[in-house]
N, C-alpha and C positions, 0 to 999 in steps of 0.2 A: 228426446223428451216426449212425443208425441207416441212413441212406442211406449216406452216406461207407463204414461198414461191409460193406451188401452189396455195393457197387462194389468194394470191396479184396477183400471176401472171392470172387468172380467173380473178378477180375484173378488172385486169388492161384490157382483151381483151375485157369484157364486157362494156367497158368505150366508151362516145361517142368519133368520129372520134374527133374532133375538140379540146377535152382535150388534147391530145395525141402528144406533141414534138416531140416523135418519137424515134427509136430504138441508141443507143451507145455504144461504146468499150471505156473502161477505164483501162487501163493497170496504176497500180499503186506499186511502191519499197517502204518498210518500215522495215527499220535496225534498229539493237540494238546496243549500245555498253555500255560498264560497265569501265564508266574512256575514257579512250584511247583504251581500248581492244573491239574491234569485238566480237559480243557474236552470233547473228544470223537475217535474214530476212527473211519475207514472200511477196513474188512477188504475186497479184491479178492478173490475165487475164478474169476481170468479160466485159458482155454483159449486157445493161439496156435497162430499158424502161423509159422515165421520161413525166411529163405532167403540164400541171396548170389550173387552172380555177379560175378568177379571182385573190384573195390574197396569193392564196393557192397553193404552187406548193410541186411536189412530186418525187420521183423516187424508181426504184425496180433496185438491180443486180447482177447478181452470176455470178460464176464459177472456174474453178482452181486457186488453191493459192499453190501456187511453194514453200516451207517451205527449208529454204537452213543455214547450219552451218557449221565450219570447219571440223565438225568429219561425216554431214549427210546431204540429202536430200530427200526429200517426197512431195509429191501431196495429196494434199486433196481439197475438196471443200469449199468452201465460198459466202459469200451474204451478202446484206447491204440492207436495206429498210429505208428512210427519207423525212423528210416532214418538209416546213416551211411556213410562217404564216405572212405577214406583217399586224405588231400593226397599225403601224401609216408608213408615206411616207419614214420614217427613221429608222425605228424600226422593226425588224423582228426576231420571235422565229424559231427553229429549234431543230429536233430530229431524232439521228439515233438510229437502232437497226441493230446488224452486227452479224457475228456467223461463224462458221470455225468444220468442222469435225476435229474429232480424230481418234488417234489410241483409245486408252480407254475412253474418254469420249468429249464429242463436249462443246466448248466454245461461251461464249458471251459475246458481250458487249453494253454498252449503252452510248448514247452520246446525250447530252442538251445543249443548247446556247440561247444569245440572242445575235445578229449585230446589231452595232446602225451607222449607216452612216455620217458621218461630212458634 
């Protein structure tokens, strides 16, 4: 992940001025629960970049993700890279690819869509 990262984050300085939306803070809370029962959360406090050109828009962003449950809490790092695509005036694809250190091994995930606008 942390390679994928500096290769994006290089692509992304080398990108002309004018792709470039510009730098953002996204602080985002995302809990578990099982039933009614509280099971745990990971708070993001990522920093991006995001751009478009033409159809095409993108973003890059990492950084601590606050890991918090009843019995623990931990810091590790985190990052999300995604990119979407409009088909048509109404129609647009979308893909993330997201990832989270470990204590023993680092996780990832992937995420595909299509929005279709009414």
């Amino acid at each position: 992940m942390i390679k994928l990262s500096a290769a994006l984050a290089t692509a992304v300085s080398l990108a002309p001025a004018a792709a470039l939306a510009g730098p953002y803070a996204n602080v985002e809370a995302n809990a578990g629960f099982l039933g009614s029962e509280y099971q745990a959360a990971t708070t993001d406090v990522h920093v991006g970049y995001e751009g478009t050109s033409g159809d095409f828009s993108w973003y890059l962003q990492g950084g601590p993700a606050i890991l918090t449950s009843d019995e623990d809490s931990s810091v590790e790092f985190s990052g999300k890279v995604g990119a979407s695509v409009a088909a048509t005036e109404k129609l647009s694809f979308y893909g993330e690819l997201s990832g989270i250190t470990g204590d023993y091994e680092n996780a990832y995930g992937l995420k595909a869509g299509a929005k279709y606008s009414f």
